[in-house]
N, C-alpha and C positions, 0 to 999 in steps of 0.2 A: 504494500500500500504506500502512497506516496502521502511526503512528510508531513506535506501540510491535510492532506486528508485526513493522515491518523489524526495528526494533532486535533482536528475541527471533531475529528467521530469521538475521539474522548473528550474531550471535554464537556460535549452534550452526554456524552456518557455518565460522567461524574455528576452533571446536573439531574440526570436523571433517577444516578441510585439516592439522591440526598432528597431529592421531593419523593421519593418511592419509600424513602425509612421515614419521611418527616411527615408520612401521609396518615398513620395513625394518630399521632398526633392530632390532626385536621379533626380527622374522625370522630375522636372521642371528646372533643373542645367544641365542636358544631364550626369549625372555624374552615373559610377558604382559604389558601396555599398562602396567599397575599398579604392575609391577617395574619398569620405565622410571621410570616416574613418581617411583619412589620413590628409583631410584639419582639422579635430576636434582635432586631435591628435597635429596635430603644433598652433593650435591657443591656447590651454590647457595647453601643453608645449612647451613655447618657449626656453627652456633651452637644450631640448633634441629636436636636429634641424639635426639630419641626416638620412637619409634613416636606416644607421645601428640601433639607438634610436628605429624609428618606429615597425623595425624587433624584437629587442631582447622584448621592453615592451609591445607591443599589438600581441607578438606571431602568427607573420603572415608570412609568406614566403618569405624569401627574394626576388623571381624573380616575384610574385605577386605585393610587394612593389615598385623593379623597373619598371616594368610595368606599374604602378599606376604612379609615379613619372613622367614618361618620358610626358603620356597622359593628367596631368595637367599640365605642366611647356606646352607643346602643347596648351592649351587650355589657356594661360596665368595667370593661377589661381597662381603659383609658380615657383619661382624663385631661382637657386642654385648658391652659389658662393665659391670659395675654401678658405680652412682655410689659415691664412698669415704664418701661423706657421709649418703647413703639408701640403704640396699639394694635398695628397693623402685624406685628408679628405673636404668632401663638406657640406656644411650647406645649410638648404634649407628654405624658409621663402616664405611666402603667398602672394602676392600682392592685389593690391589694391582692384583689381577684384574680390578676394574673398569673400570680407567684407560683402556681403548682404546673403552669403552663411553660414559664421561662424554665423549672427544673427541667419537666421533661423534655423542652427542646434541648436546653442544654444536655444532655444525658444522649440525645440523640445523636448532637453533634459530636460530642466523646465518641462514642459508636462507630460512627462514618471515620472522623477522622482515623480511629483504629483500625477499621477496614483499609484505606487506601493509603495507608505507610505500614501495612501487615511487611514484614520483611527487610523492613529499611532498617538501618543504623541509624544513630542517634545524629553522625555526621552525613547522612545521606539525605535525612530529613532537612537538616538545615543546609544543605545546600538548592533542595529543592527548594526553599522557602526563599532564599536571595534567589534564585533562577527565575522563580514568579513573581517573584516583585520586580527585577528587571523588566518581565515581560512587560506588566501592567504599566509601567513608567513608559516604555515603547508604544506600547498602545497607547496609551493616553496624550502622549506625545504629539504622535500620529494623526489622532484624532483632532486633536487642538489646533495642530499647523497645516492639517489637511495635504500629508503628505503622503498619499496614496500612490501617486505617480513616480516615486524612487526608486 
C-alpha cells in the first residue's frame, strides 16, 4: 500500500476504534458522539471553556457544537455563565452530573491509549509523540499559509 494511503487508512482507523470503544459510553449516558466529545474536551481543558475553544481546537462545526451545547446544558450535564469582563463571551463548565461520565471516558481513553502503544517501549512511545506533534505543526502550518502546492 502506498504511504500516504496507509497513513490516511489508519488514521480513520484509529478514529474509528476510539468512537467504537467510546460508543458505550454514548449508550449508557443517552449522549451523541459530539456530547462526549465535548464533555472530554472541557474536563481536559478547562482553560479553553467556550463553545468558540471547542470549535477552533477539535475542528468541529460551529452549529454542530451549539447544538451539542444547548442539549447538554438541557440535560444538566453543563452549565454556561458570561464573562465579567465581555458579555459577549460565555464560558461553559461541567456540572456535577457529569462526573461519573468524565470517569468513564476517561477510563476509556486509558483503554485505547493501551491498545494502540500495546508493544511499544517507553522510548518508542515518546518518540511517536514528538513525531505527531511535528506532524500537526506541519499540518497546521500548511493549513495556515495555504501551502498545498509544494
Amino acid at each position: 500500500m502506498q504511504q500516504t494511503t496507509a497513513l490516511l487508512v489508519n488514521l480513520r482507523r484509529i478514529i474509528r476504534l476510539y468512537d467504537k470503544m467510546l460508543r458505550p459510553v454514548c449508550d449508557h449516558y443517552g449522549l451523541a458522539p459530539i456530547e462526549a466529545t465535548i464533555i472530554s474536551f472541557l474536563f481536559n481543558n478547562p482553560e479553553k471553556d467556550t463553545a468558540a475553544d471547542i470549535v477552533d481546537l477539535r475542528m468541529l462545526s460551529k452549529s454542530n457544537v451549539s447544538l451539542a451545547v444547548e442539549s447538554l446544558i438541557q440535560k444538566s450535564l453543563l452549565q454556561r455563565r458570561q464573562d465579567k469582563e465581555d458579555r459577549r463571551r460565555i464560558h461553559l463548565s461541567l456540572t456535577s452530573q457529569a462526573a461519573p461520565i468524565t470517569r468513564e471516558i476517561e477510563s476509556t481513553r486509558e483503554r485505547f491509549r493501551k491498545l494502540i502503544y500495546k508493544g511499544f517501549t517507553e522510548e518508542e512511545k515518546q518518540l511517536f509523540i514528538l513525531f505527531n506533534d511535528r506532524i500537526a505543526e506541519n499540518t497546521k502550518s500548511a493549513e495556515e499559509g495555504d501551502c498545498y502546492h509544494e
